[in-house]
N, C-alpha and C positions, 0 to 999 in steps of 0.2 A: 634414606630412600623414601620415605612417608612422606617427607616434606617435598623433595620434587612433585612427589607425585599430586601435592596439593597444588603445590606451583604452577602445577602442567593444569589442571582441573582448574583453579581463579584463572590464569589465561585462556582456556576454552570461553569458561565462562562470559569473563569481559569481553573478548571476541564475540560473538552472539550477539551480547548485548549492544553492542557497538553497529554491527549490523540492525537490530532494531530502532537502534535511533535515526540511523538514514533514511529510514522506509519512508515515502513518499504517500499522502494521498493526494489522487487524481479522483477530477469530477468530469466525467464524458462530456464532452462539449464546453466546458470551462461554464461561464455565464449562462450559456444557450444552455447548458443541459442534455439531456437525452431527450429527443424529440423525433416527429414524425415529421414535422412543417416540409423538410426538407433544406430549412435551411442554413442547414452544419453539413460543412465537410467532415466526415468523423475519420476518412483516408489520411485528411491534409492533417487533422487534431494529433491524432496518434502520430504521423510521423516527427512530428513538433517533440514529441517526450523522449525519454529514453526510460524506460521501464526497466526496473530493478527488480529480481528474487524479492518478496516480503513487502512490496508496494502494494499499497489497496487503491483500487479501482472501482469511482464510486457510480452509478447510472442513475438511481431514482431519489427521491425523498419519500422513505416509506413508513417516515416517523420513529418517533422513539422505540416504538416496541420492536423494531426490525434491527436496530443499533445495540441493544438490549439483549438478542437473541442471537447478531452475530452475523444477520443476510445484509450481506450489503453486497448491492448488486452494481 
């Protein structure tokens, strides 16, 4: 019985983990960036993806200490 239950536990596991391998990062506006210019469609950008649970979603460059601490916006 111990040993399913490790079974069932490394398979959760690996599952998870598997899931964070897909996660995706996205950069708002791909090249363009996140801008005011006005000229990014961010409608048309986002319809182009298809966003996953655990995907990060990235809008500025706020430097290292921001990546560091975990805001990424």
């Amino acid at each position: 019985m111990a040993l399913v239950k490790r079974a069932v536990a490394l398979l959760t596991a690996m599952t998870l983990m598997l899931e964070l391998i897909h996660a995706a990062v996205y950069k708002v506006g791909d090249s363009a960036g996140w801008t005011t210019s006005g000229n990014v469609d961010y409608k048309q950008w986002s319809a182009t993806k298809t966003f996953q649970v655990g995907d990060v979603i990235s809008g500025c460059s706020c430097g290292k200490l921001a990546h560091e601490l975990g805001l990424i916006f």
